[in-house]
C-alpha positions as CSV (number, residue, x, y, z in Angstrom):
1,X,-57.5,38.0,114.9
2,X,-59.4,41.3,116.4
3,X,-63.1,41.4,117.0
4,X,-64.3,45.0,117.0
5,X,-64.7,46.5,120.5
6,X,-68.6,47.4,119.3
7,X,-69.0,43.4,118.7
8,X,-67.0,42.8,122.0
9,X,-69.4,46.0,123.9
10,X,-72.6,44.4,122.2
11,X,-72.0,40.7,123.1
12,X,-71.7,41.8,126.3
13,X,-74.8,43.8,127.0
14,X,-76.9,40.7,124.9
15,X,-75.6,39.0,127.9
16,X,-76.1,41.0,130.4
17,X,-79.9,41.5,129.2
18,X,-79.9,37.4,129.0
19,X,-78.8,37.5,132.5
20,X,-81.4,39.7,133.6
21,X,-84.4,38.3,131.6
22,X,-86.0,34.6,130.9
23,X,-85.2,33.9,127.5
24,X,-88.5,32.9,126.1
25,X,-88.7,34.0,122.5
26,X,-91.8,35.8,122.5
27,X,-90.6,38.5,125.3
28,X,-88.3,41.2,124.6
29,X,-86.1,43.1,125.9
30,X,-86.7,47.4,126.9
31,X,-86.5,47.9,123.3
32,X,-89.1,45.5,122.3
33,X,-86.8,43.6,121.2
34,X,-86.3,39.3,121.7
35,X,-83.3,38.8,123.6
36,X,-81.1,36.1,123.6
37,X,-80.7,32.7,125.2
38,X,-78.0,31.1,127.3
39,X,-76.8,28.9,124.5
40,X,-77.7,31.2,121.6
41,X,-74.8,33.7,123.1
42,X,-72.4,30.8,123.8
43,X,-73.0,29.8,120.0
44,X,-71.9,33.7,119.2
45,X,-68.5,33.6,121.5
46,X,-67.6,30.4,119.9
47,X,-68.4,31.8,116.6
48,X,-66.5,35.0,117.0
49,X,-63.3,33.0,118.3
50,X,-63.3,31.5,114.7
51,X,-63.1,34.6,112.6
52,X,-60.3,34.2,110.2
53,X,-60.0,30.8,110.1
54,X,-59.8,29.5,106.2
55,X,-62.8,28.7,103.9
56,X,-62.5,25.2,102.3
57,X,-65.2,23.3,100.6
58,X,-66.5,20.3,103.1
59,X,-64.2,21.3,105.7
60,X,-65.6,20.7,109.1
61,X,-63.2,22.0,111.6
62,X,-60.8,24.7,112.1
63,X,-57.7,23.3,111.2
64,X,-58.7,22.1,108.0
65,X,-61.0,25.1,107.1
66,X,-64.7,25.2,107.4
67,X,-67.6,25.5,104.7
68,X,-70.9,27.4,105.8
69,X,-72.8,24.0,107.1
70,X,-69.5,22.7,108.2
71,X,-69.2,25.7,110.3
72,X,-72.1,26.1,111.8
73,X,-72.4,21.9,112.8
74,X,-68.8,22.8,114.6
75,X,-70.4,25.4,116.8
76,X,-73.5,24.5,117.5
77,X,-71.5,21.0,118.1
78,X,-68.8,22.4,120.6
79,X,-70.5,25.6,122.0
80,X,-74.2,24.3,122.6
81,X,-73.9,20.4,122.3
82,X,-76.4,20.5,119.5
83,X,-76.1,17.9,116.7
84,X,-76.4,19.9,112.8
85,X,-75.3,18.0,110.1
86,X,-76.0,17.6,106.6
87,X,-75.8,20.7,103.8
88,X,-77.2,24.0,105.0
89,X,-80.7,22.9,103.0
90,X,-81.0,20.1,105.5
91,X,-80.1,22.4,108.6
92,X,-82.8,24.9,107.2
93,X,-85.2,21.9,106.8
94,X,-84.7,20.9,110.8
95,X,-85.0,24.0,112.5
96,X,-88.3,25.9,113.7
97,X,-88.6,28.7,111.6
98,X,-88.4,32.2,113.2
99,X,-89.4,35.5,111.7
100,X,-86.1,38.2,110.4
101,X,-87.3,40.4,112.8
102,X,-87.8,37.9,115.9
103,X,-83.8,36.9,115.7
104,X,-81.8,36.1,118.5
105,X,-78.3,35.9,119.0
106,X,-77.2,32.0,117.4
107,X,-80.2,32.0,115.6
108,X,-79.1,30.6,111.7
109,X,-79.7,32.7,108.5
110,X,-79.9,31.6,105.0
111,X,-79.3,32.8,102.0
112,X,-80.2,31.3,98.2
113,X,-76.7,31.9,96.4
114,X,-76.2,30.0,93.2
115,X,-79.5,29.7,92.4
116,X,-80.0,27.0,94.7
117,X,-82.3,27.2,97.3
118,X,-81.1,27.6,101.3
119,X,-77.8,27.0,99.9
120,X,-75.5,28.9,102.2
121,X,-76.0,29.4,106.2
122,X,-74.6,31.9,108.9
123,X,-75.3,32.4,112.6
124,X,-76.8,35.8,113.7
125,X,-74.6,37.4,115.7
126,X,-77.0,40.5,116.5
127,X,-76.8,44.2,115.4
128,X,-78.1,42.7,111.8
129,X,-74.6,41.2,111.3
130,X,-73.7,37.5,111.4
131,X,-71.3,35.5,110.9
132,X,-70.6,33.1,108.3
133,X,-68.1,30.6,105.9
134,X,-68.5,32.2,102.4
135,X,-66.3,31.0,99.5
136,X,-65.8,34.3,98.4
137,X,-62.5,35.9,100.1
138,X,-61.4,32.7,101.6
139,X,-62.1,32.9,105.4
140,X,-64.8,33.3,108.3
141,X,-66.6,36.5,108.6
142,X,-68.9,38.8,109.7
143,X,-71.4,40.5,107.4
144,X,-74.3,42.7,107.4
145,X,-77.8,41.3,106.9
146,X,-78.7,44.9,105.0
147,X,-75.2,44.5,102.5
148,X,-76.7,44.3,98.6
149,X,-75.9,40.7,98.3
150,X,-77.2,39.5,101.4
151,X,-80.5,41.3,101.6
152,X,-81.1,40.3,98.0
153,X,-80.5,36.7,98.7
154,X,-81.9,36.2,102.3
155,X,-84.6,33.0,102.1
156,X,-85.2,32.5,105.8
157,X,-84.3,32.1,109.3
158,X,-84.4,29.0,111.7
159,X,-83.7,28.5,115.8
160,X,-82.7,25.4,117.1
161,X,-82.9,27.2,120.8
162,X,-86.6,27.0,122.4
């Protein structure tokens, strides 16, 4: 597996800016921008180490393959020692709910796919990209918040960092 040396370069400033700052949600960074926590940029490394790892439906770790909600209660699990569990409907329906524009780095997305409501889940990653388990093309990804599918489909955003 090779991350992109723009995801590797812009990890690193988000934590060099995390670093720098407190990490309170409501203050930004120079650009205005929120800027990430400790544990919302661990959540990112860990995610970013599992890019390529197989898609399987209910799988809940790396060797057997992850789903979206599977993936996302491994990392938050292993990098940030937060308990997730359940479908990515019952993820949505415990964390605080944060604004698209307000996103941090390990914040989660979700998306209505299937006509079913909060029915797939990714972590931001920043740069409007994040990273996710979809069915579609077998593995763990990165995708852009903007791509047609996405954008169409996006229902909300949730934080379990405060």
């Amino acid at each position: 597996m090779r991350v992109p040396q723009f995801l590797i370069a812009a990890v690193m400033s988000l934590l060099l800016a995390a670093c720098s700052t407190t990490p309170e949600r409501t203050a930004g960074g120079a650009d205005g921008r929120p800027v990430a926590s400790e544990k919302g940029m661990e959540v990112v490394i860990f995610a970013l180490g599992l890019i390529d790892t197989n898609y399987r439906f209910g799988g809940k770790n790396p060797e057997a393959g992850f789903d979206c909600s599977g993936m996302v209660a491994y990392i938050y699990g292993h990098a940030a020692g937060i308990q997730v569990g359940g479908s990515a409907a019952d993820i949505a329906r415990r964390g605080r709910p944060v604004d698209r524009d307000a996103l941090r780095p390990g914040d989660l997305v979700f998306f209505n796919t299937g006509n079913a409501s909060y029915s797939h889940v990714g972590i931001y990653i920043g740069d409007d990209r994040f990273v996710h388990a979809p069915s579609t093309r077998g593995h763990v990804r990165i995708d852009k918040l903007a791509a047609k599918y996405y954008a169409q489909r996006f229902a909300t955003a949730r934080t379990y960092f405060y």
